[in-house]
C-alpha angles and dihedrals in degrees: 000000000000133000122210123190117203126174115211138141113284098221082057091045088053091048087055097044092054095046083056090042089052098047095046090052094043088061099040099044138067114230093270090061095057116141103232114197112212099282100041082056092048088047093047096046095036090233136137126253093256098052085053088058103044086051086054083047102050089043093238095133122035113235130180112224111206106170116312092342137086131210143190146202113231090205095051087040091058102041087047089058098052 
């Protein structure tokens, strides 16, 4: 096995890394499995921004944090809301 060693910035690693994660998961996952970010959430469920986050706050829907981002699973968002 080979190590390789890159310096870049880390908000671009974590651009990249979210561009990879994005297309693994597109090909492995039905619709209903798609990862939002925050404003695809707030587009899909016609909300504000402060009603996202006092949802997050409260814990009534479930979110991934990786660096400054925040993700969701449609799947998880919908069944949280019934």
């Amino acid at each position: 096995m080979q190590t390789v060693l890159i310096s870049i910035p880390l908000p671009e690693f974590f651009s990249q890394l979210e561009t990879t994660l994005r297309k693994i998961l597109s090909e492995n996952t039905t619709p209903e499995d798609k990862i939002l970010t925050s404003d695809e959430v707030m587009k899909m469920l016609n909300i504000s921004t402060t009603t996202l986050q006092h949802w997050r706050d409260k814990n009534k829907i479930p979110f991934t944090r990786m660096g400054n981002k925040i993700f969701y699973n449609k799947a998880e968002i919908l069944k949280a809301l019934k």
